[in-house]
Residue, then its C-alpha position, 0 to 999 in steps of 0.5 A: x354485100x348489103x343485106x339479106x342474100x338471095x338466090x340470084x346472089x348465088x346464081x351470080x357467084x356459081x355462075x347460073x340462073x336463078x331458076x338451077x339454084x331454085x332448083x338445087x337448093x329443093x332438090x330437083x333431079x334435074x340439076x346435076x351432082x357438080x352443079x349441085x355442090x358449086x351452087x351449096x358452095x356459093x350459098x354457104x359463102x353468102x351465109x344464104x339459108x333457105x327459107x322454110x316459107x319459100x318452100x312451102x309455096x312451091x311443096x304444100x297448100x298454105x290455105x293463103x293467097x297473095x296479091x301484090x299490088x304495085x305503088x301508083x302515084x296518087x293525089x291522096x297517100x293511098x298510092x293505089x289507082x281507084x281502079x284497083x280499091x274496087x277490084x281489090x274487095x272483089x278478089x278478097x270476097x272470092x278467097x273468102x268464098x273459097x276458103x282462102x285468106x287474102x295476103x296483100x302486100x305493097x311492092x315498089x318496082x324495085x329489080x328484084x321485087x320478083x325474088x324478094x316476095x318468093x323467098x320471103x312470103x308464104x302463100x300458095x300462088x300469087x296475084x298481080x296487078x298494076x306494072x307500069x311499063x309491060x316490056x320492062x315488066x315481061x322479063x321479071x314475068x318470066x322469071x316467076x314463071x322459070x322459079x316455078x311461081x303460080x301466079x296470074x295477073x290483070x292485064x292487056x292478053x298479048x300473043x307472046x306473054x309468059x304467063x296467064x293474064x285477064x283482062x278486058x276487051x280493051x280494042x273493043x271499048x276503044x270502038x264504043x267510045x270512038x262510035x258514040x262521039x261520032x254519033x254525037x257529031x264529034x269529028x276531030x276526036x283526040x286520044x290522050x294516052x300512051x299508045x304504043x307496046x310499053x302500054x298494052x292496055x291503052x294500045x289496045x284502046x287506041x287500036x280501037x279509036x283509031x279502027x273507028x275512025x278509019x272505018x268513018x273515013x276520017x284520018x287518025x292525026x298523029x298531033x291529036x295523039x299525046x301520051x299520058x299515064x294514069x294519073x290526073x296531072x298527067x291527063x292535065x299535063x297531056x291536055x294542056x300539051x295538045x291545047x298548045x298544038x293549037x289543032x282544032x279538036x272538038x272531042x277527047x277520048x281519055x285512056x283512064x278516067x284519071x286522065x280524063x278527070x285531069x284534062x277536064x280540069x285543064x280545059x275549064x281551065x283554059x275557059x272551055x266548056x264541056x260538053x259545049x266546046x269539047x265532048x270527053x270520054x273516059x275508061x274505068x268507071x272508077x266510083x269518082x267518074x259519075x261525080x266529077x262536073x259534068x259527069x264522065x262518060x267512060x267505059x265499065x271493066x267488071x270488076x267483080x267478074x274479073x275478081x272472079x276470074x283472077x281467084x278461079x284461074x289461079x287456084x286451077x294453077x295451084x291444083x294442076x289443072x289447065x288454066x287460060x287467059x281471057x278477056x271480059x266484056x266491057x260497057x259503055x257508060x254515057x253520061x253528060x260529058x259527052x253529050x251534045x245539048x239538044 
């Protein structure tokens, strides 16, 4: 075996979950004596020793906090959505307040990120944010929640999720987009995002667009749809695709302002101009939004609301008290991307 033993390296070999071992190995009565003795037996085999700080995690207050923030592919080497930079000084000025410290760490989606931070990391309870794909997500979700970890995360509120979430109303500023580029007499209005249950949170924004659009008595065109994740090729990737559909569009709706910043460029590009030939609208408001040429109309999250949120739910996590999933509000920003000339 390459490297350190874990504790699902024991559940494998004894024959049971990973949640028993965490179980047996800090002595919970609900695990019987027989089980007990076969998961020490396959940890003695795999030299595995617990450790003392994954203990501490689940048995006393370290003062600590963890955020985990997942890689992102970016154009500089930060590899952290800009999204994320701003959301990340607000969650470390709320520990502050509270008396906490702050431990980020950078984690790769690897299979076993989940395991790995637990046994390896001291903090009372964790953060997350950024996943990638949410239905490959959930099950790793899950088994925090069975290893007893405190944890609650930035993302879309679904119905059936294992754990406590924020998010903002993703449908809702998908309405206020869609509302005000018909109001700027846009009619064919395309969305460049993934829009399907792998993304919650640009589902959501589509739900809204397309709610929109329906209610206007206009039809929601599957050719005026293309997936992109967020990231700025692939805004400039999805938008060259939907050039080379060749239906007419006269506006685009963006699920990111990554993806609206690239698609901005691929239109130029094609010697279209903007807002003239084609109106376009992001999400986010990261601080690159105001600056780009024309400037980006996009929709605000508070991140300084959900820093908030993010630190208060999870210390009522850690003190035993109820905490609950919630959504934010959000606010259209217009600015003159998105503007018809008068």
């Amino acid at each position: 075996m390459k490297g350190k033993a874990t504790s699902f390296d024991i559940a494998h070999r004894a024959g049971v979950s990973q949640s028993t071992v965490s179980r047996a190995l800090r002595g919970s009565p609900l695990v019987s004596e027989e089980t007990r003795r076969r998961i020490q037996q396959a940890a003695d085999e795999l030299k595995y020793k617990v450790d003392k700080n994954a203990s501490n995690l689940r048995t006393r207050h370290s003062g600590t906090l963890a955020l985990l923030l997942f890689e992102d592919p970016t154009a500089d080497d930060s590899h952290i959505n800009p999204f994320f930079l701003s959301m990340l000084g607000s969650i470390t000025r709320a520990c502050a307040q509270r008396g906490y410290d702050l431990l980020v760490s950078f984690q790769q989606l690897s299979n076993d990120w989940h395991a790995d931070y637990a046994d390896t990391r001291k903090a009372d309870g964790i953060i997350l944010l950024g996943y990638g794909d949410y239905l490959a997500y959930r099950d790793k979700l899950q088994m925090l929640v069975d290893q007893g970890t405190r944890f609650v995360r930035w993302g879309a509120v679904l119905p059936d999720q294992p754990d406590v979430s924020i998010g903002c109303d993703n449908f809702r500023g998908g309405q206020d987009v869609t509302r005000h580029l018909l109001e700027q007499g846009r009619r064919r209005i395309a969305f460049l995002g993934d829009a399907s249950s792998h993304y919650p949170e640009f589902f959501e924004r589509y739900r809204g667009y397309a709610d929109v659009l329906e209610h206007a008595a206009l039809p929601v065109e599957p050719q005026l749809q293309v997936n992109a994740e967020s990231t700025e090729q692939s805004g400039y990737t999805a938008m060259e695709t939907l050039l080379d559909r060749k239906a007419p569009f006269d506006a685009i709706f963006a699920a990111s302002d990554l993806i609206a910043i690239g698609a901005i460029r691929a239109l130029a590009d094609r010697g279209l101009s903007i807002p003239g030939d084609v109106a376009v609208a992001g999400f986010d408001d990261i601080p690159t939004a105001s600056f780009v040429n024309p400037p980006l109309t996009t929709v605000r999250q508070d991140t300084r609301e959900a820093g908030e949120a993010l630190v208060e739910n999870l210390l009522r996590l850690i003190q035993g008290e109820p905490a609950e999933s919630g959504m934010l509000p959000v606010k259209l920003v217009v600015r003159k991307s998105s503007l018809r000339s008068r």
